[in-house]
Structures are given as structure tokens and as C-alpha cells.
N, C-alpha and C positions, 0 to 999 in steps of 0.2 A: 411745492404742492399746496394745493388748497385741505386745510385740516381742519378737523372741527373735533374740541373738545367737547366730554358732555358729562354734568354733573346731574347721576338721576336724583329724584322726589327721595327724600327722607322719611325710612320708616320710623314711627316715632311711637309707642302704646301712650294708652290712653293714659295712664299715670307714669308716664315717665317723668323722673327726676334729675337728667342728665342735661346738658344745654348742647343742641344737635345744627342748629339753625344758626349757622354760622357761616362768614363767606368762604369758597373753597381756596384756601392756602394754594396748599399742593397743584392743583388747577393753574392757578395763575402765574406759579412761579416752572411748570413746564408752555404753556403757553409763549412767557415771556422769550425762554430759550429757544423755542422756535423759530418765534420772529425775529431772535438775532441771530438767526444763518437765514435769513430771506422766505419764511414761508408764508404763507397768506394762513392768519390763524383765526378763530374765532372758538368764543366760550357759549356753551348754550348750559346756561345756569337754571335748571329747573326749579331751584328752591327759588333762590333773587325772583325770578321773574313771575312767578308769582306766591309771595312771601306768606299773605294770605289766604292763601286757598289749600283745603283739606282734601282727600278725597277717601272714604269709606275704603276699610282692609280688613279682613278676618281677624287681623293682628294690631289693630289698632287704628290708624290713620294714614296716608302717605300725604305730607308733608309738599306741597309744590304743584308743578304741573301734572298731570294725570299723565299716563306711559304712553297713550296715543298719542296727545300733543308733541309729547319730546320728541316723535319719532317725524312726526309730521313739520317740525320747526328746523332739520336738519337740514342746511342749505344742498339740493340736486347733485351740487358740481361738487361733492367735498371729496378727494379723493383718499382722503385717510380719515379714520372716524376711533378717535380716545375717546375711552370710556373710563372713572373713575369709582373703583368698588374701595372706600377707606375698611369698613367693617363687616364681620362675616356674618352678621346678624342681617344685612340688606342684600345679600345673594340671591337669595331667591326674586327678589323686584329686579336684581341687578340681569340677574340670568334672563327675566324676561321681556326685559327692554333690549338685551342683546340678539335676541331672538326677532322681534320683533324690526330693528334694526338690519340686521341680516336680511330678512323676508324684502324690505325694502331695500338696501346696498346689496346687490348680491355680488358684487365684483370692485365695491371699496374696499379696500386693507382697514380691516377691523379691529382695536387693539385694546386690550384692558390694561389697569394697572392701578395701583392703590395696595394699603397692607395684606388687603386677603385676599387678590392676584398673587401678591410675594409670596401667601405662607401655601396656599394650594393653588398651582394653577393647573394642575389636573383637570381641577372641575370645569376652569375657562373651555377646555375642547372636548370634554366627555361626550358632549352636544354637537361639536362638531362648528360651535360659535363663532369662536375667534380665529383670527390668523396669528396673533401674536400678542402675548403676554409677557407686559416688562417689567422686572424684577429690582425692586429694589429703589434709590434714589432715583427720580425717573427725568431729570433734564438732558445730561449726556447722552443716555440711554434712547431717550425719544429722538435725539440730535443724529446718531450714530444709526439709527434705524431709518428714519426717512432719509438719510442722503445714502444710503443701497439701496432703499426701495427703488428710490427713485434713478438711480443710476444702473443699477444693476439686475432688477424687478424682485420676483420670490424667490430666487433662486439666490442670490447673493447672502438670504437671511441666515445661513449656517456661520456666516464670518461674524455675525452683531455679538458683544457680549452684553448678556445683563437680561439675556430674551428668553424666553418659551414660543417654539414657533412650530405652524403646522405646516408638515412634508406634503407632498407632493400625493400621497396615499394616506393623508387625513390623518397619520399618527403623528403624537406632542412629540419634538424632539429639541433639550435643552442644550443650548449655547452655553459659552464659559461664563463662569461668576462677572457679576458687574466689581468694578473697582468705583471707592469712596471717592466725589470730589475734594480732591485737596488744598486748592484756592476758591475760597467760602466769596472772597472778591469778585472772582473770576461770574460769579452767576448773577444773572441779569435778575434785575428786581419783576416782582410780582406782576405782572400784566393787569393789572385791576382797572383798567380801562374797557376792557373785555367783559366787566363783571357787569350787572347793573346795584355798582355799593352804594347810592342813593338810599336805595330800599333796604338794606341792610343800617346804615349808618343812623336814617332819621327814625325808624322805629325801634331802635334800641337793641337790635341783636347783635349777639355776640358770643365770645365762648368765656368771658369772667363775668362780674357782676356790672349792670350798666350804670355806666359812672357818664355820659355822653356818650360823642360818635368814637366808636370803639373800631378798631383795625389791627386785625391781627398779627404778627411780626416773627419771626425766628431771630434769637442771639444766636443757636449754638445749632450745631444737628448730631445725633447719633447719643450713646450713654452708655457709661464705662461699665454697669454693671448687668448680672445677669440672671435677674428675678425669674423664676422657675414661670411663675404666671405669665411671664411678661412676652411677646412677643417682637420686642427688639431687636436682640441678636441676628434676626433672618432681615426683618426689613432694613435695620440702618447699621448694622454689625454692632460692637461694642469699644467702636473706634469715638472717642468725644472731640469733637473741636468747635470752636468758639469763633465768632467772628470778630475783629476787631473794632473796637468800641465805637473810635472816631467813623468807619464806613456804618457803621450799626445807625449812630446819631444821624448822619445823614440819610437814612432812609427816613427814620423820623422824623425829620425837619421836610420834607420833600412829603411824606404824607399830610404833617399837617397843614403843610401852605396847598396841596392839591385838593385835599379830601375836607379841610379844613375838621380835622381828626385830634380827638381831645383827651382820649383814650387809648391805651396799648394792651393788647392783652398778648402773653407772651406763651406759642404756643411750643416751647421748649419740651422736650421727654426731662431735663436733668439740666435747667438752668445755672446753677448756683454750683459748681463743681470745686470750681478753685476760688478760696476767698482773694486772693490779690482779683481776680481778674473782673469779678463786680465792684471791689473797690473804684477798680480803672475806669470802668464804665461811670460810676455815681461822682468821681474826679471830672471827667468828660463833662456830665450832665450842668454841674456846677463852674465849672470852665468854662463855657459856651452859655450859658444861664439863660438854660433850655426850661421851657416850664410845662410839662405837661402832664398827662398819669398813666402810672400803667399798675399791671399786676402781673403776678406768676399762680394761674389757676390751675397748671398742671399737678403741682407739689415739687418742692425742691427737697433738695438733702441737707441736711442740718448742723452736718461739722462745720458747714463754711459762715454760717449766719449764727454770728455771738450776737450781743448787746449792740458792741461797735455797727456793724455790718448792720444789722437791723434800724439805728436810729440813720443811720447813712441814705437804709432805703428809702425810709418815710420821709429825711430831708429831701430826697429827690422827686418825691412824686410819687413812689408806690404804696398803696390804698390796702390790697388784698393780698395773702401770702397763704399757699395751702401747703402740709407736709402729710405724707403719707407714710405713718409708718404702718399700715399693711393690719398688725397684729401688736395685743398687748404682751405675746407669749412669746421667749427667747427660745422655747422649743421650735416654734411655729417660724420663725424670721429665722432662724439657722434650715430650716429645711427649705423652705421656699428663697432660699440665698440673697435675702433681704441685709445687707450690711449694713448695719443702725447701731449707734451706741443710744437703749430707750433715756436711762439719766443725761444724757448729752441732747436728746430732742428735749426734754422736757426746759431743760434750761434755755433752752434755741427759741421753744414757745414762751416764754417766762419774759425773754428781751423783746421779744416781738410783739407781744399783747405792750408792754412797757412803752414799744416807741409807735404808740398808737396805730399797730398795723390791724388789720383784719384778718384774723386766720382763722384756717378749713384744717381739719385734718378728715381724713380716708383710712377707713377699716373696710379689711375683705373677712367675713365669715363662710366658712365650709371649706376651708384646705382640704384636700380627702383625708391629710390624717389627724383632722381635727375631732376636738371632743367638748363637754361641757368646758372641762379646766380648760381649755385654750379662750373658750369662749369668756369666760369666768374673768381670765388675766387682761383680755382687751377691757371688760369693765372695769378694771382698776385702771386701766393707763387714761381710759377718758374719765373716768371720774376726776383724776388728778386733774386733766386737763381742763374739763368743767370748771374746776376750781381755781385754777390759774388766772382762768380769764378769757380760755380759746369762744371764739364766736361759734363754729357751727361744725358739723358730723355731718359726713357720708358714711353708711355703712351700705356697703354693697356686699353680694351673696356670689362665693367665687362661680366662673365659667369657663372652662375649658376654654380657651381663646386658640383657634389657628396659629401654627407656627411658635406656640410657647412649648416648654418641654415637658411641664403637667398633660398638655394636651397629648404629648407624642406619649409622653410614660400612659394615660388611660388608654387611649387606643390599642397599645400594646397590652394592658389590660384585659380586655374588649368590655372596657365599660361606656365606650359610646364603639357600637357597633355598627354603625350607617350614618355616613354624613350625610343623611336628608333633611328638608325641607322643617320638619321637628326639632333638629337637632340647632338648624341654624337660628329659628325663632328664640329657643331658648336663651340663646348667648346674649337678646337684651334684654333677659330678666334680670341682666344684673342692676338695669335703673328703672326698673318700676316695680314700684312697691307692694305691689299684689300680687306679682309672680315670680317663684320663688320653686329653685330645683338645685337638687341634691347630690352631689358627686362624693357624697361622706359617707363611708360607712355607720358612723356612730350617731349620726345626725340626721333625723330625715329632714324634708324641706318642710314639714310645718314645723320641727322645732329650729331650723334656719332662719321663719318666719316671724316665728316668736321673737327669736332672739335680738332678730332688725328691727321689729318696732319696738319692745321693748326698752332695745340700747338707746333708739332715739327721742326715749319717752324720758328715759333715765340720763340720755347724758343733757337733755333742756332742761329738765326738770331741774338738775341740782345748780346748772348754769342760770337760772332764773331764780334760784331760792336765795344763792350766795348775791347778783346783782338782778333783785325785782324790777328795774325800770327798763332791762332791756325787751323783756315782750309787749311792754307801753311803746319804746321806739320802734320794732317790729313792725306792731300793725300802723304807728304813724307812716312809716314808711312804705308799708305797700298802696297804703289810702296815697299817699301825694304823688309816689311810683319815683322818690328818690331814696333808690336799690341802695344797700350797702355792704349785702350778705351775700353768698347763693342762696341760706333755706329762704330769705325774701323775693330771691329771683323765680326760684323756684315755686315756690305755692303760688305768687303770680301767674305765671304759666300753668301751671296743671289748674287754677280757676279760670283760665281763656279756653282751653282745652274742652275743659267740660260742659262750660258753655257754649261750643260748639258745637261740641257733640250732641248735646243736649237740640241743640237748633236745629241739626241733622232730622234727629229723631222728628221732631214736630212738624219739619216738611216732606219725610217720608209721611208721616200717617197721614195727610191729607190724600184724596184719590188723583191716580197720575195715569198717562197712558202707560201700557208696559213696555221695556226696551230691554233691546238684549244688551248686556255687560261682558266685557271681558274677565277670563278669570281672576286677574290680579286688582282689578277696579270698579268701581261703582262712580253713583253719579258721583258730582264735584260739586262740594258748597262751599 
């Protein structure tokens, strides 16, 4: 079949602090598996293809081609059309690009899939949208659905597992659980020929901090554990495996002789699981005297990274290391089933500041059953950490996320009462720093407010008091644009933004004819 995958525009608010402009992983590595059972595949990458270009949203900006273009750039003849929705905070653009889609395919096999496909795909046919929504890891799954499509038409969809599919009479009827791939070997690399990563690569996106052409990578997929916030368990179970080293390197070495890729950013849930097995990997590196950089931006776990393990990493190449431990409160990491020993992170950041790494940690403020003293105990873990030597704070402000068990426990609640259009905007307030909402009883969202900039006033502050020369290196670095943090990647970004936006503003106010807009867009600058 002729297939066309499609990665919509990126909502992004106007102060967001998260890095979203990234090439689509996930995309390319179903892609790839396509075209090895014979499909005729193609990516239609709305951010890539136009990297620059903004376009005006109630809610901030979308990020890429405007929702007409996408729809209008889908080649005539595609007889199956993927759609990917990663986060539930872009549903509603997602929802109306699928709509819009439809309006034009009225008799292509329409398919969604991404994490918040997995966690609700109710919503995929509420609309009467989709024909079919895949669950879960989505290479097998997409492999196993188009050869019945195709062999056997709508009718055969009851046998696919891993699916959500609509009957015959427009009701959602779910197929069996998908099953994990179990040889990580077995799956075809990334299709990024598909991509346009030119555009990505020479201006400097990516999802770590830009150290050169960045490319994104998977070691491992899935995570053993099962963080109450976290919406894991539904998308990749809680099953961990790892790929092997030597296959690992050679995608590496094949990126950087193709893409000529100088950077790795690793987009693992839970890289660092078993200490022998990044040994194995940093032996590898050093065996093959492979030279290039990477980082683990997601946050790893910290029993497995001593002293050893951390100078091993920096001998190899990696730059940037983030740990998340969530909360400074042992109240708070036992309910949200956070498995952390906090004196064993602290030491883990202690060897890693030591073997000249760069590290991030991640705080969530407003657990519902949080209070000042939870809040109180996070500022002593980053104080210490301040003082250690950590480079740089995220504090995000929790949100119910699709498919976590907070999520399921408030619903049964009824503390989010209607999954509307409000409720989905909300969920990226956790990366901008102006908007700020409250699932706490004890806490409203301006004292959540409070709490996030003051943390991150108080945890630089005392990290610049104990070493004064680092907000001198700061702003050398964002002046020269050789990044070495996220808060420098960061405030970069949100100062392009703004002047953007800002340029927005000054060619509306001039006099224009009028034109009608669609509800989800405006013009494009």
C-alpha cells in the first residue's frame, strides 16, 4: 500500500521551557518497518519542513506548517494515512487535523497512534475520526494491520492485536493487548531519510542541549518502574530491555558517517538500569575508539551511576546527565511510587558533578497530597544539590497526564470532570512558567506558582553564590550560542520566541485586507 505518515505542527506556549522541536523518533522507526515488508512509505514532517515558521493559536503558537498545508501536502494516492498524537496537551490540533483529513480521505484507512492514542483512544472515534487506533509500540502493530488491511479489507480488523478499530456501525471495538517486541535487533533503524534532518541537524535542534548535529537514538525501551504520575505502564508496560551495545554502536557509527552526526541525545524513559550494562556499552565505545557525544536528557536512575560509572561516562563522550528525583519529600516519593534512595542520588550527583558531567535534576510540585512541608523538603534536596555543584533545575507543576494512575485515581474523584479542550491545554502548563494549575487541595496554583519561581530563584541563587563565575559563563554562552546547559538552551529559545512573537504583533497592527481564518489558525509568519 502507498502510506503516508504525518507528524502535525507543534503546540508550543509562548513561554515554554520544555525542548518540543525535535525530529520524530517514533515516526521514523514505524516508517522504517513498513518499508521492510514492501510498502511504499513516506513522512510528511510538519515541524522539519518548515522549522521556522510559526503560526498564531489562542494557546500560544503552532510550531510548523499551518493545518491546511499538512492536509493539502498528503500525496492523492495514499491509501492509508498515520497520524501521530505523542502528547495530550496537542489533541485538540491533533483532533482537528484528523477532521480535516477525513473531510479530504473519505475512504483512506485513517490511523492514529502516539502515547495519548495508547492512553485514551475513546477520544480517536468520539468524532467518528479514525478507523483505527494503535496501541502501544507501534512497528509490529502498524506491520500486522496493513497486511489485513490489505489482504483482507475492514473486515479482517477484529483479528489485529494492539488495535482500537471502528465496526461496521461506527462503534470503537478493542482487539487483544499488543505484545512487547522481544528482539530490539529484529527492528529496522529509523527511516530518517524520510525526514528533512538537514533542517533539524544544521540549526541546532534537538531534545538535549546543542553540542552540534544532534540525532536522536534509543538504547533501551520500556521501564521497570511504576511512577503513579507516569504514564508508562499503558504505553510500553513495565517490561525494560536494552539493546545490545555492539548493534547500539553501529547505528552510531552509520549515523555519523550518513548524517555526519556529532551528537547523541538518548531518548531513553530509564536508560542507566543495570550498571554492568553501560559499563558494556562505555567498554564498546573504547574498543572500537569511537569518538563522539552524547547525553541522557530524559533523567536516569542513580543506583547504577557511582563515581566509577560516571568518570567512564565523561571518558566516553557524554556531556549532560539529568536525574529526576521527582520530590525532596520521602512522604511524597513513597506515594507517587518513586523508588529512590535520596542520600544515594545525592552521592550519584557528587561523582558526576566530579567527573565533569553536566547535570539537570527535575522537581514535580503539587502531588494532590502535597502541602508547604513537601514543598519545604524539595528545597532542601536542591539546596544540597546547589551546593554540590548540580548545574541546572527544572521544576514543573504536576498534571494529571492520560493513562497515569493519578490521572485514573482524579477522575474517579471527579476532579477533572470533562476531558475537554481546557482540560487538554492545561497539561502543558507544566513547561511554561506563567501557567500554573492546581490538582492540590492544600495548595492553590498561585501558591504552586510562587513556589516554581521562587525554587528557581533560590536554587541559582545559591548555585552562583557558592560558584560566582558560572552566570559570567551563562551569558558568554548564550552570546557565542555554544549551549552547555538546558536553562541556556532554554532562555535562548523562549528570547526567539518572543521575538517573534513580538514581530507577529508589529505586522498585524499594520492595515491588511480581512480574511477568513480557520478556527484552530491564523495567518503564518
Amino acid at each position: 500500500m502507498k502510506v503516508t505518515l504525518v507528524r502535525p505542527p507543534v503546540l508550543m506556549p509562548t513561554f515554554n521551557m520544555a525542548t518540543m522541536i525535535v525530529p520524530p523518533l517514533g515516526v521514523a522507526y514505524v516508517a522504517a518497518a513498513l518499508r521492510h515488508e514492501g510498502h511504499e512509505v513516506g513522512i510528511l514532517d510538519s515541524v522539519g519542513l518548515a522549522i521556522e515558521r510559526f503560526t498564531a493559536h489562542e494557546r500560544g503558537c503552532l510550531h510548523g506548517l499551518p493545518l491546511g498545508e499538512v492536509v493539502e501536502r498528503i500525496p492523492d494516492d495514499s491509501g492509508a494515512i498515520g497520524v501521530s498524537i505523542q502528547f495530550s496537551y496537542e489533541w485538540p490540533v491533533g483532533r482537528e487535523l484528523l477532521r480535516r483529513i477525513r473531510a479530504r480521505f473519505p475512504h483512506a484507512l485513517l490511523v492514529a497512534g502516539g502515547e495519548h492514542v495508547t492512553a485514551l483512544p475513546e477520544s480517536c472515534f468520539a468524532e467518528g475520526l479514525v478507523d483505527v487506533a494503535v496501541l502501544g509500540e507501534g512497528e509490529a502493530t502498524a506491520c500486522a494491520l496493513l497486511e489485513t488491511f490489505a489482504t483482507q479489507g475492514r473486515s479482517g480488523l477484529a483479528k489485529v492485536p494492539g488495535i482500537c478499530y471502528r465496526d461496521a456501525g461506527g462503534s470503537m471495538r478493542k482487539g487483544t493487548l499488543p505484545s512487547r517486541i522481544r528482539d530490539l535487533k529484529s527492528i529496522a533503524r529509523p527511516a530518517w531519510d524520510l525526514v528533512p534532518m538537514e533542517e533539524y541537524l544544521s540549526r541546532g535542534y534537538g531534545f538535549g542541549v546543542t553540542r552540534g548535529r544532534s540525532i536522536p537514538v534509543l538504547a533501551s525501551r520500556g521501564c521497570p518502574y511504576q511512577c503513579t504520575f507516569c504514564s508508562n505502564p499503558f504505553m510500553w508496560t513495565t517490561r525494560w530491555m536494552a539493546r545490545d551495545p555492539e548493534d547500539l554502536l553501529d547505528e552510531i557509527a552509520w549515523l555519523k558517517d550518513t548524517y555526519r552526526a556529532e551528537n547523541f541525545d538518548f531518548y531513553d524513559l530509564t536508560m542507566i538500569v543495570k550498571r554492568q550494562w553501560i559499563l558494556d556499552f562505555c567498554d564498546a565505545i573504547e574498543r572500537r575508539k569511537m569518538n563522539f557525544l552524547w547525553q541522557l536528557p530524559s533523567g536516569t536512575r542513580s543506583e547504577a551511576v557511582d563515581e566509577e560509572v560516571s568518570r567512564r561516562l565523561s571518558r566516553t563522550g557524554c556531556r549532560n546527565l539529568s536525574y529526576a528525583p521527582e520530590s525532596g519529600s520521602m512522604d511524597s516519593l513513597q506515594k507517587i511510587k518513586k523508588k529512590v534512595s535520596l542520600p544515594k542520588m545525592l552521592a550519584s550527583m557528587r561523582g558526576a558533578v566530579k567527573s565533569d558531567l553536566n547535570v539537570k535534576l527535575n522537581f514535580i510540585f503539587g502531588f494532590p497530597h502535597e502541602g508547604w512541608r513537601h514543598i519545604y523538603e524539595s528545597f532542601v534536596l536542591m539546596t544540597k544539590a546547589a551546593i554540590l555543584g548540580v548545574h541546572d533545575i527544572s521544576i514543573w507543576v504536576f498534571v494529571p497526564y492520560p493513562g497515569s494512575e493519578l490521572f485514573l485515581q482524579l477522575r474517579e474523584l471527579g476532579k477533572i470532570p470533562e476531558l475537554d479542550d481546557e482540560y487538554y491545554y492545561r497539561l502543558a502548563s507544566y513547561a511554561d512558567i506563567t501557567q500554573t494549575f492546581s490538582y492540590c487541595e492544600r495548595l492553590s496554583k498561585r501558591a504552586l506558582l510562587f513556589a516554581r519561581v521562587v525554587g528557581i530563584f533560590w536554587f541559582y541563587g545559591i548555585s552562583w553564590l557558592v560558584r560566582p563565575w558560572r552566570p559570567i559563563q551563562m551569558l558568554g554562552h548564550a552570546i557565542t550560542g555554544h549551549l552547555e546547559s538546558r536553562s541556556e538552551m532554554a532562555l535562548q529559545g523562549m528570547v526567539r520566541r518572543v521575538r517573534r512573537m513580538l514581530g507577529r504583533k508589529k505586522q498585524s497592527a499594520a492595515p491588511v485586507a480581512p480574511r477568513e481564518t480557520a478556527p484552530l489558525e491564523k495567518q503564518a509568519v
